[in-house]
N, C-alpha and C positions, 0 to 999 in steps of 0.2 A: 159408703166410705171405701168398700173395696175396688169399686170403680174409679175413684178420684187417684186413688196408689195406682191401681194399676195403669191410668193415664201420666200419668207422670212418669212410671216404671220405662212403658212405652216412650215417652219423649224423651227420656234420658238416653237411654238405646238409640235414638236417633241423630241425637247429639255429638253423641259418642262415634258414631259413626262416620260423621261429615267430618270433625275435623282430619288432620292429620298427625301419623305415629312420629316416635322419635324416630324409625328406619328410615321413617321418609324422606324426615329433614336429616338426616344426617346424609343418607343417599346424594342427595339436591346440594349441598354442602360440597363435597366430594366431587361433584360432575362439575360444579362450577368455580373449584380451587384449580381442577385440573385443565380448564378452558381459559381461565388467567396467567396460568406458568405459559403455557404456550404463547400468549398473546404478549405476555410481557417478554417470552425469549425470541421471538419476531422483532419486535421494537427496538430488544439490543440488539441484533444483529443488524438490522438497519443503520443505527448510529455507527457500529461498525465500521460497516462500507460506506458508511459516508465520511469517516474521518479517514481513514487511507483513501479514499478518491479524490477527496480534498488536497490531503500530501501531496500526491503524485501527480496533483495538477499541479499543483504551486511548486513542484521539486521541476516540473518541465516545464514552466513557468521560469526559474532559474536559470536552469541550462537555456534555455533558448537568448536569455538574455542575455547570457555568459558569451553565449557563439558571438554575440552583435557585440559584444562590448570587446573580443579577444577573436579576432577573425581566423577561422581554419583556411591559414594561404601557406603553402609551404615553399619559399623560396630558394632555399640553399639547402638545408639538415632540416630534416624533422624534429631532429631532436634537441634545436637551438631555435627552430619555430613556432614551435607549437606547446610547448608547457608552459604555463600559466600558474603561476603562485595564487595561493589559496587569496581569494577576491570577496570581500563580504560587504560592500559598496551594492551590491545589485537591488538587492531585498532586503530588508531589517529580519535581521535572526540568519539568514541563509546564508551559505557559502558555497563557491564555485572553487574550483581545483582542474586543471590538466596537465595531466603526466605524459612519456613518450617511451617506450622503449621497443628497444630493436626486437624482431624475432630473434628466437633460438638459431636459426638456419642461415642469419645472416645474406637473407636472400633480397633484400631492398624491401621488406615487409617493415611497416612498423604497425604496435596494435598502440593505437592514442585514445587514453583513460578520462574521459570526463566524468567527475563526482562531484555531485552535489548533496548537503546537508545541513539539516537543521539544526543550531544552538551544537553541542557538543558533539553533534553525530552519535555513533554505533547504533547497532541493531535496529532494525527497524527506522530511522531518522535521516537513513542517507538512499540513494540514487547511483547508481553508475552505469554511466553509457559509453559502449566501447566500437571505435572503428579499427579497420585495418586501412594501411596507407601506405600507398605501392610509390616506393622512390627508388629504383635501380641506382641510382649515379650519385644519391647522397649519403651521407654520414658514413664512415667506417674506411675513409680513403677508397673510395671504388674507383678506378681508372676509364676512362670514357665509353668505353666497351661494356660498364657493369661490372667489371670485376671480372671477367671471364678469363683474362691472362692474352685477349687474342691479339693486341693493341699493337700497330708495328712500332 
């Protein structure tokens, strides 16, 4: 009988051996919460950049549409050519806008404002792309010379 206990004693011991502890699995737990956060904070930042890349195509999507629909031709004044009231005809939801104003230095510089925006604009919803736009001899009475004073 003492040999029958003591085989069993032994195959208990063996048993007990193969499986695994709570360390174990709590360890394994642990390694493979912290290989999910990453994986799921990859995934968001993917969607991320793909929803602003999305934007910024469809906002230069706008604008480019804007330009064909409101031609940059400056005939006389910049600033009686080239501004354009806010235009939401382009895109559903979008809106186009050009503004003009003179430089500071009044030197035939103008910077011309094109902004484009989604549904209500702010933060983050709008676009703006800015040229400069060299006219000596218009807007501000400049005399044929530019404005120089040298005119006989």
């Amino acid at each position: 009988m003492s040999r029958a206990v003591r085989l069993s004693a032994a195959a208990r011991r063996r048993r007990g051996r193969a499986g695994t502890t709570l360390l174990e699995m709590l360890l394994a737990v642990f390694i493979l919460g912290v290989c999910l956060v990453g994986f799921l904070q990859g995934i968001s930042t993917g969607l991320a950049a793909y929803r602003l890349s999305r934007f910024v195509l469809q906002a230069a999507n706008v604008y480019a549409r804007g330009e064909e629909a409101h031609p940059f031709w400056v005939a006389d004044d910049p600033e009686e050519d080239l501004p354009v009231t806010p235009d939401s005809a382009l895109l559903k939801g979008w809106n186009y806008e050009r503004t003009v104003e003179e430089d500071e230095d009044e030197d035939g510089l103008y910077v011309v404002r094109a902004r484009v925006w989604q549904g209500r604009g702010g933060p983050g919803n709008e676009r703006e792309y800015v040229r400069l736009v060299y006219a000596p001899n218009a807007g501000s009475g400049a005399d044929a010379d530019g404005g120089r004073g040298n005119a006989p």
